[in-house]
N, C-alpha and C positions, 0 to 999 in steps of 0.2 A: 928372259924377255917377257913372257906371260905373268908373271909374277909381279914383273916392274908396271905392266900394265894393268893389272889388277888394282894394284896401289894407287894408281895416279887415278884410276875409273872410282875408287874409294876415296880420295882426298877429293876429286872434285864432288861429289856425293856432299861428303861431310861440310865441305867450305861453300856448296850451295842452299846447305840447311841452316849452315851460320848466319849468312845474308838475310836469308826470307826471317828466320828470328829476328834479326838484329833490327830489321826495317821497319818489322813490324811492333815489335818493342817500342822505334824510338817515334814512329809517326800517333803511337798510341798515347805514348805518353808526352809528346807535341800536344795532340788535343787537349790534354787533362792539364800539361800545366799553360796551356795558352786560354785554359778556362779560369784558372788559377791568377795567371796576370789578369785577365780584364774587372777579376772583381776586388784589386789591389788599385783600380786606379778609379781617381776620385771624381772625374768627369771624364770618359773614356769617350774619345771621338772615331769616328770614320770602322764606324762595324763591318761595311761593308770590304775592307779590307782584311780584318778579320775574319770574315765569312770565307773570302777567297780562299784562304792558308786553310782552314776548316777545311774547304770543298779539293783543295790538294791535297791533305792530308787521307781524306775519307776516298777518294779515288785512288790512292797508294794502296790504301789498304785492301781496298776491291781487287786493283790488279793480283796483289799477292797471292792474296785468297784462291783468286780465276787463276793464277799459274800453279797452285797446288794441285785444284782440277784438273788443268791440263795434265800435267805431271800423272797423275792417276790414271786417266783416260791413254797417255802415253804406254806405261807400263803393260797396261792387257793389251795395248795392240800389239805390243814388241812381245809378248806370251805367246797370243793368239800368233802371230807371224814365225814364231820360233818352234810351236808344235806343227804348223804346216810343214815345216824346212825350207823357212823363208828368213833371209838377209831381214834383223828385225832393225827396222826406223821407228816403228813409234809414231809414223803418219804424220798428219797434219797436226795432230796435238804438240809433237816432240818440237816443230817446225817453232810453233806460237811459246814454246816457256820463254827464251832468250828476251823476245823483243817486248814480252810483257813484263819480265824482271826488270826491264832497263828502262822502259815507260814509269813500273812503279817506283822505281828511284832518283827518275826526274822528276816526277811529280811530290816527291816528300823533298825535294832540294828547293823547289817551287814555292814549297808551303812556309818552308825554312824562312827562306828569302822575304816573301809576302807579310809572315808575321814579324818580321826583323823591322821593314818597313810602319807596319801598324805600330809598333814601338818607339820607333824615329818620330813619326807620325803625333805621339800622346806622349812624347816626352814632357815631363815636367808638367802636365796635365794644363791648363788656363792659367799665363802670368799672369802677374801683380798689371791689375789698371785694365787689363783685357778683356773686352767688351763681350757678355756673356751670350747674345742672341746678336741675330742681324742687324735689326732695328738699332739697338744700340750702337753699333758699328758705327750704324749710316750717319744717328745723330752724332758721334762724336765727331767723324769725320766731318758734319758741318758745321762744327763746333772749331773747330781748329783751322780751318780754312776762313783766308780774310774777305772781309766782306768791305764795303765802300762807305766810306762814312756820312755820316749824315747829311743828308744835302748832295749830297755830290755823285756826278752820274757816275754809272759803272760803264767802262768800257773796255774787250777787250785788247783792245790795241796799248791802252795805259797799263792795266796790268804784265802785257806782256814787255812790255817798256821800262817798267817799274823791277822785272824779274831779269831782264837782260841786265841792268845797269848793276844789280845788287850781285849777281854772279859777278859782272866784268872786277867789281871793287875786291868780291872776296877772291876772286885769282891771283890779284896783286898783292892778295896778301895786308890789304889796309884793314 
């Protein structure tokens, strides 16, 4: 029985060193290649969305860090408690690894997410005809909306009369 527990206190060891590698690998290299897409794209909008995934990513990596601490700070107490002849816990260090492994792996699913959207977001970068600044937005938009022709007052009660009748016709399908 001692033995079978020894194993299982050593697998969970080994497969908690796996995680903190493996998170840490993948939120690192999250950054580098989400630095990698933004200079792949040829007017890249909405940074601030990127910043987010950045600032989830770099707070993942914090956590881990701060749970490796813990984890050390855990060890000499469970020492220290172990040469008194004390039941060793590991204290309030031992308490914080858990909930901090699980914060920094929400927080790189976060970042996941965030720059997935930034992507969505700069797909296919500024269509064909897509008005580059505001300004041009706004003139275009007054550009394609009808205006009342010459002479003739504007009212809206007529335009709104004007867009009822032309709905009712395209319903019918005429």
């Amino acid at each position: 029985m001692d033995d079978y527990l020894k194993h299982l206190y050593e697998l969970q060891v080994s497969e908690q060193r796996s995680y903190d590698r493996a998170l840490l690998t993948l939120a690192s290299g999250a950054i580098i290649l989400s630095i990698t897409y933004l200079g792949q794209l040829s007017e890249p909008r909405y940074y601030h969305v990127l910043c987010c995934a950045w600032g989830c990513w770099t707070f993942s990596l914090i956590l881990l860090l701060s749970s490796s601490l813990f984890s050390v700070h855990a060890l000499r107490r469970g020492i220290k408690e172990l040469r008194a002849d004390k039941t060793p816990t590991g204290g309030k260090w031992a308490r914080l690894i858990m909930p901090v492994n699980w914060f920094a792996g929400a927080f790189f699913v976060a970042g996941v997410a965030t720059v997935m959207c930034f992507a969505a977001l700069n797909e296919g970068g500024k269509k064909d005809g897509e008005p580059e600044t505001r300004d041009q937005a706004i003139t275009a938009a007054r550009a394609t909306t009808s205006s009342p022709k010459t002479g003739e007052a504007w009212s809206p009660i007529s335009n709104t009369a004007t867009f009822a009748a032309s709905t009712a016709t395209a319903a019918k399908g005429e």
